[in-house]
Backbone as CSV, one residue per row, in Angstrom:
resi,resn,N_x,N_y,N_z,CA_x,CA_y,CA_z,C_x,C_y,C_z
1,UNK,-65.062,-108.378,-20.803,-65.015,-107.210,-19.953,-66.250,-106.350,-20.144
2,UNK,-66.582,-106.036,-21.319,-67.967,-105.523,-21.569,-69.303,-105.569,-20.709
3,UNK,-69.038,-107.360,-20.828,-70.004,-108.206,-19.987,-70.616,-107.654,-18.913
4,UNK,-69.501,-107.712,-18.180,-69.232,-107.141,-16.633,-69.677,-105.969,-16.497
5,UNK,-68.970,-105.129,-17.126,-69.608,-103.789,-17.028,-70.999,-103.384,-17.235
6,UNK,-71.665,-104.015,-17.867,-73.245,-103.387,-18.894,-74.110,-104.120,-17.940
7,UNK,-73.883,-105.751,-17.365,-74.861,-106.520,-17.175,-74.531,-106.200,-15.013
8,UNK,-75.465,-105.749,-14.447,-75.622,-105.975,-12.803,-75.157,-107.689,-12.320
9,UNK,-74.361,-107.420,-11.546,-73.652,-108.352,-11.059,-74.940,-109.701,-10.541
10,UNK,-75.982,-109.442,-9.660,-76.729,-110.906,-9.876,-77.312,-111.369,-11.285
11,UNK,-77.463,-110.595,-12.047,-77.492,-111.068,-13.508,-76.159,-111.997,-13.824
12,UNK,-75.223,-111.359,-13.441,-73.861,-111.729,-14.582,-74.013,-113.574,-13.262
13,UNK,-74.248,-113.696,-12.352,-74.084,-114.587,-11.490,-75.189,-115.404,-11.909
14,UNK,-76.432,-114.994,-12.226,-77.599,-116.074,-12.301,-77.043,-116.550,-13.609
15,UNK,-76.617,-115.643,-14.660,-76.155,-116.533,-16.262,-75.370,-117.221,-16.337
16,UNK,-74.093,-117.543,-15.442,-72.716,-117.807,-14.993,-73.458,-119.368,-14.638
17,UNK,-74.714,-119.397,-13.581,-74.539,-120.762,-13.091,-75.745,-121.258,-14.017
18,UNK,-76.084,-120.873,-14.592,-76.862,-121.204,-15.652,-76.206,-122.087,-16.749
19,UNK,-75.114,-121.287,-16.980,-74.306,-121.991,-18.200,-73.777,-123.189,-17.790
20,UNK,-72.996,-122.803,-16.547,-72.433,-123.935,-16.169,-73.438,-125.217,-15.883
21,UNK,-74.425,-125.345,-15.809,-75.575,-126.339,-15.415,-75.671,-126.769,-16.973
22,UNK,-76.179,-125.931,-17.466,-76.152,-126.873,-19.293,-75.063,-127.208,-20.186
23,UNK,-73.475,-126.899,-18.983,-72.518,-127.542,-19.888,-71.905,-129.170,-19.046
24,UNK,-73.138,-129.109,-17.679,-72.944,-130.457,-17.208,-71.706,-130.369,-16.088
25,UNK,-71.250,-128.679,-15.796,-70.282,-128.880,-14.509,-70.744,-128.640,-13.181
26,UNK,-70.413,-128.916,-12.470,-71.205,-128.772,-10.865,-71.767,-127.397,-10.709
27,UNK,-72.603,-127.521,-9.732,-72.578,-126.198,-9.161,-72.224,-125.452,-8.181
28,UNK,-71.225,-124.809,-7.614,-71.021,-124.139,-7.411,-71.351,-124.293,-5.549
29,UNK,-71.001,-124.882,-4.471,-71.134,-125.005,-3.351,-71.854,-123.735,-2.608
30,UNK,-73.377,-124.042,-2.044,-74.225,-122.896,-1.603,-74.507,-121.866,-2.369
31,UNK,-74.581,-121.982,-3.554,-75.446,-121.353,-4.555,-76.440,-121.927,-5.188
32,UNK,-77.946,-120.951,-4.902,-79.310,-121.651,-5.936,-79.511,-121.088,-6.629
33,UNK,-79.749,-121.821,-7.835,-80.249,-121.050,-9.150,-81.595,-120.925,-9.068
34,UNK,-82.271,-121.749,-7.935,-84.126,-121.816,-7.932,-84.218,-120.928,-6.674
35,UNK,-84.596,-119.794,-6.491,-85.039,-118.961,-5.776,-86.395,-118.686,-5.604
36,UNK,-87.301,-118.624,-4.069,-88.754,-118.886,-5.019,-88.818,-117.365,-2.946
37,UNK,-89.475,-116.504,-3.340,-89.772,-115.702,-2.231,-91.355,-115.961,-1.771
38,UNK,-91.454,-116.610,-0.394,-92.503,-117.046,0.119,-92.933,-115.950,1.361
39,UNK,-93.962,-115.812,1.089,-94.568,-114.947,2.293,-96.101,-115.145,3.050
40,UNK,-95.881,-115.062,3.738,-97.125,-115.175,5.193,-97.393,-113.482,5.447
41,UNK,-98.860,-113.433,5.174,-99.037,-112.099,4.735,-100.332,-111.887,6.233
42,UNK,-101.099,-112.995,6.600,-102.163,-112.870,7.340,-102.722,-114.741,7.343
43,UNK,-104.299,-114.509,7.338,-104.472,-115.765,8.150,-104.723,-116.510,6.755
44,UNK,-104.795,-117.984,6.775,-105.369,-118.364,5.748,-106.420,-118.770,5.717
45,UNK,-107.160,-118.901,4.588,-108.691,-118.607,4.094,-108.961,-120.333,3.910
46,UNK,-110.130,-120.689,4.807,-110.781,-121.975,4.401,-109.621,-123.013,5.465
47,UNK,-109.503,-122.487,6.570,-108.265,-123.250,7.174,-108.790,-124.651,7.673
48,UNK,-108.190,-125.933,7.167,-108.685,-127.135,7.466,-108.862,-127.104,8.970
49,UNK,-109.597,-128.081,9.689,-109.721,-128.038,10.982,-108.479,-129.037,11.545
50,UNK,-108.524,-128.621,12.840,-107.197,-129.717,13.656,-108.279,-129.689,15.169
51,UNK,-107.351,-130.800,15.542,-107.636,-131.034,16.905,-107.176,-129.676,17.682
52,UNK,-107.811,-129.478,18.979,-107.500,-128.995,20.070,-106.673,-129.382,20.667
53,UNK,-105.893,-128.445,21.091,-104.532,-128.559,21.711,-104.477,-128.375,23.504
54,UNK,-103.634,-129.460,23.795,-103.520,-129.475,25.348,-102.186,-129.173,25.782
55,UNK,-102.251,-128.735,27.212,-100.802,-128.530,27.426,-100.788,-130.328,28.953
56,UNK,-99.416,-130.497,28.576,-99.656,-131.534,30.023,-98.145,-131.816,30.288
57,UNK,-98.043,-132.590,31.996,-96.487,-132.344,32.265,-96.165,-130.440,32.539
58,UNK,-94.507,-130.520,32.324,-94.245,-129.594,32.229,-94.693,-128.138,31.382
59,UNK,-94.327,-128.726,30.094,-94.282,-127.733,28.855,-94.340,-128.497,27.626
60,UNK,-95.016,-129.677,27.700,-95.500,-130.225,26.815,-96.847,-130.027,26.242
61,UNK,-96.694,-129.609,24.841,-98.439,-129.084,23.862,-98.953,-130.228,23.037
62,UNK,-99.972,-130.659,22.872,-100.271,-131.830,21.999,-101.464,-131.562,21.253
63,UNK,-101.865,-132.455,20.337,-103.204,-132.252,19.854,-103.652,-133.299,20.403
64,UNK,-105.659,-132.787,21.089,-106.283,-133.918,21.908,-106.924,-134.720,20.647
65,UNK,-106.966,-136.101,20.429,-107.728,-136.476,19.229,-108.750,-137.250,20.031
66,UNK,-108.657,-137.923,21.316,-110.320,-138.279,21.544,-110.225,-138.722,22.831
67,UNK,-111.141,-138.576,23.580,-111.635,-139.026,25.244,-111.678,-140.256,25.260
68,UNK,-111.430,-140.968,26.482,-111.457,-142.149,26.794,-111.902,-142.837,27.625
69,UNK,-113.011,-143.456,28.421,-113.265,-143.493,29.716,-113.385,-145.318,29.974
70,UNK,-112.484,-145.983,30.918,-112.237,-147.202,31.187,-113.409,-147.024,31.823
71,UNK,-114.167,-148.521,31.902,-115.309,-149.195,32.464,-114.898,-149.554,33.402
72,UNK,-113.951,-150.023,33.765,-113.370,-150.871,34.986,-113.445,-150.065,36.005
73,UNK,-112.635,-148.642,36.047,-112.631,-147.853,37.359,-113.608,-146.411,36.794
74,UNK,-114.211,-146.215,35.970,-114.474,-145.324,35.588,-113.511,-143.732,35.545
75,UNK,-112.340,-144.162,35.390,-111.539,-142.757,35.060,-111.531,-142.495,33.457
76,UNK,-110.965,-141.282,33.129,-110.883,-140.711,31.659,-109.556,-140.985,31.508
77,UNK,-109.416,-140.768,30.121,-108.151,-140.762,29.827,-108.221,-139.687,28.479
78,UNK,-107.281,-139.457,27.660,-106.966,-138.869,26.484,-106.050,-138.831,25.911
79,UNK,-106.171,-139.410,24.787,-105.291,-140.033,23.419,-104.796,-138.214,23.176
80,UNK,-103.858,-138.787,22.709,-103.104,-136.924,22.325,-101.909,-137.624,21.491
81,UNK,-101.788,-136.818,20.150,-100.547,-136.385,19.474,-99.798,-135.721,19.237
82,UNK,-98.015,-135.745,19.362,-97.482,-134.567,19.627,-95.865,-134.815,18.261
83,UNK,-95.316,-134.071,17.807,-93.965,-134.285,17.369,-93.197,-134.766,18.032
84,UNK,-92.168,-135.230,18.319,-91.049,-135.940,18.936,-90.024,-135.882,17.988
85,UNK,-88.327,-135.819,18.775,-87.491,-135.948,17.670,-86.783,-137.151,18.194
86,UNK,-86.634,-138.204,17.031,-85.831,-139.220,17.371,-84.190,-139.153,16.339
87,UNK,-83.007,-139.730,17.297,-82.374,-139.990,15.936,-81.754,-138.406,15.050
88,UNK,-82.307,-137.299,15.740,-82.431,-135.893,14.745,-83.398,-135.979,13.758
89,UNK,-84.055,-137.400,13.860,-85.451,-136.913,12.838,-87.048,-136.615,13.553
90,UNK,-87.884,-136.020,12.824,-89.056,-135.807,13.436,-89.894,-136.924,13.526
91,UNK,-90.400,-137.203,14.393,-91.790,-138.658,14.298,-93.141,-138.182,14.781
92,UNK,-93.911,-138.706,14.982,-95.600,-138.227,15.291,-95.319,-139.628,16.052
93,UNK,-95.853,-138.840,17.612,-95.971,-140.186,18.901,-97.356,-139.589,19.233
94,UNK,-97.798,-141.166,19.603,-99.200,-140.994,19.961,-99.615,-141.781,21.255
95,UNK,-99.899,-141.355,22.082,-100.044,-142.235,23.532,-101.472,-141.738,24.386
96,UNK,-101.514,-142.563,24.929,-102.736,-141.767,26.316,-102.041,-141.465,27.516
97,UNK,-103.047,-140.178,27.902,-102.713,-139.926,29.134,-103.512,-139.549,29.809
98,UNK,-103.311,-139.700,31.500,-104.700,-139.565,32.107,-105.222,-138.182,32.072
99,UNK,-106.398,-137.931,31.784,-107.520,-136.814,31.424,-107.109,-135.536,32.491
100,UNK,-106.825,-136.281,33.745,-106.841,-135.057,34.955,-104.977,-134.051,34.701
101,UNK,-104.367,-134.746,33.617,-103.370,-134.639,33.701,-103.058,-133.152,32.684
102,UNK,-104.110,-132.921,31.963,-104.246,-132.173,30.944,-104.561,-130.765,30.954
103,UNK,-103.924,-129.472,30.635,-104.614,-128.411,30.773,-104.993,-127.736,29.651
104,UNK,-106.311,-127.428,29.253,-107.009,-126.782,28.254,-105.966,-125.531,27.655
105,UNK,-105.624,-124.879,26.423,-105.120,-124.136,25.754,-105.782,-123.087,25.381
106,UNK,-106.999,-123.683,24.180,-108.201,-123.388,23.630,-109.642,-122.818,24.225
107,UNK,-110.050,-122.362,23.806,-111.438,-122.016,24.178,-112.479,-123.154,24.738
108,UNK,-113.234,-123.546,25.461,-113.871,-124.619,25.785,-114.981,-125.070,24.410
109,UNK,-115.087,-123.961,24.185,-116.197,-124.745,23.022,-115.290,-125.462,22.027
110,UNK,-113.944,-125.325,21.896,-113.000,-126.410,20.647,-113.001,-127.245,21.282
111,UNK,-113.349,-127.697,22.186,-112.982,-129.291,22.633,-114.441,-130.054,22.822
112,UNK,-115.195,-129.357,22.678,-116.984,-130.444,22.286,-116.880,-131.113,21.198
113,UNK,-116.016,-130.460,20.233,-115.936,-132.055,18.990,-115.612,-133.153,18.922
114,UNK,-114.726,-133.069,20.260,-113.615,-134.320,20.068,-114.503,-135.707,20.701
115,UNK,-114.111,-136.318,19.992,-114.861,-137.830,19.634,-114.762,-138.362,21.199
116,UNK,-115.821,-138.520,22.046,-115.722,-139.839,23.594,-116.216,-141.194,23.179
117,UNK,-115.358,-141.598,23.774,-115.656,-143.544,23.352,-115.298,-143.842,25.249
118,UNK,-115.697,-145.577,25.035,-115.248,-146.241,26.462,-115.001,-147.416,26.327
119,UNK,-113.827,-147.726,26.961,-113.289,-148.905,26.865,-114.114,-150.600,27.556
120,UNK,-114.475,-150.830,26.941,-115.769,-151.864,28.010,-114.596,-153.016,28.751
121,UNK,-115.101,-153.549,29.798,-114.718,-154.083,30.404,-114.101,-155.256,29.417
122,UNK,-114.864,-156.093,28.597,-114.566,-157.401,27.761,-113.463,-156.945,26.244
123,UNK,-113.050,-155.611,27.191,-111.607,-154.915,25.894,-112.111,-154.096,24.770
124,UNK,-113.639,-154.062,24.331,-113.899,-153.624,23.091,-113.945,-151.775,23.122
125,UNK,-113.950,-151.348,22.321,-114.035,-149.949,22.600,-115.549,-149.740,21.681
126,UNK,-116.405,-148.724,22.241,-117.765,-148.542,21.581,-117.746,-147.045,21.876
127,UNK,-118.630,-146.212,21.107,-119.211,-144.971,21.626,-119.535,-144.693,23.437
128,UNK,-119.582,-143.323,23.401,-119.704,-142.996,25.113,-121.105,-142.236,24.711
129,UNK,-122.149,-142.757,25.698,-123.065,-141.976,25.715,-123.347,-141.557,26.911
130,UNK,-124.191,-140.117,27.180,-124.073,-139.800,28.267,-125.043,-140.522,29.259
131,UNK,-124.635,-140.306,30.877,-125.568,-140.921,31.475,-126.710,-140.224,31.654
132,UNK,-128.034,-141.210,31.923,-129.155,-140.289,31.749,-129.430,-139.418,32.996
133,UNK,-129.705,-138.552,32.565,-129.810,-136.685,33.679,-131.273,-136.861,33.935
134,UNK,-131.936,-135.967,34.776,-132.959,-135.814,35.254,-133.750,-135.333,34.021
135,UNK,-135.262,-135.595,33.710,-136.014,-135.070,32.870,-136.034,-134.048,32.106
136,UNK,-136.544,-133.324,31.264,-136.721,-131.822,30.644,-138.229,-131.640,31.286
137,UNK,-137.638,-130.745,31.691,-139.441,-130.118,32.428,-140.074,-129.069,31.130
């Protein structure tokens, strides 16, 4: 009774499942003894880079990971990755879709990084270089 009285009740509760853990009996249904307080305070510092993000379809957002341009008819395309839930679990799907299909999110200058390749006619995929433009005067 002492106990109770002297010691604040999440004390008397954190020692309670404490004991019970080092005498080897369960714990206690929806109670944690590991409590850890996480906070998002502002931006983070040194933020790895990601792809640029597209919107396409309805209300679908993806990340663009690289341009594509078939030799055969000369259209674009663009590889994009997005979450998906299968099953109730999460997966990473990755597909192409045609280029015209896509609407920018981002600023135009985030999307000059992203890698162009072209699919050559004989199936191989190689770098895209541009076609040659009129002179530099």
């Amino acid at each position: 009774m002492a106990f109770t009285r002297l010691v604040p009740r999440r004390v008397q509760r954190d020692f309670c499942l404490g004991a019970c853990l080092r005498h080897g009996e369960a714990k206690p249904p929806g109670r944690s003894t590991f409590r850890k307080l996480v906070r998002n305070t502002g931006q983070v510092r040194n933020e790895p880079p990601s792809p640029p993000i597209v919107e396409f379809g309805d209300d679908a957002v993806a990340y663009l990971l690289a341009w594509e341009q078939h030799e055969q008819d000369g259209s674009w395309w663009a590889w994009v990755t997005w979450i998906r839930e299968r099953s109730g679990r999460p997966y990473r799907h990755v597909t192409t879709v045609r280029a015209a299909r896509l609407r920018p999110v981002e600023v135009p200058s985030a999307y000059e990084t992203v890698p162009r390749r072209v699919l050559g006619l004989d199936g191989q995929i190689r770098p895209w270089s541009p076609p040659p433009g009129p002179p530099a005067r």
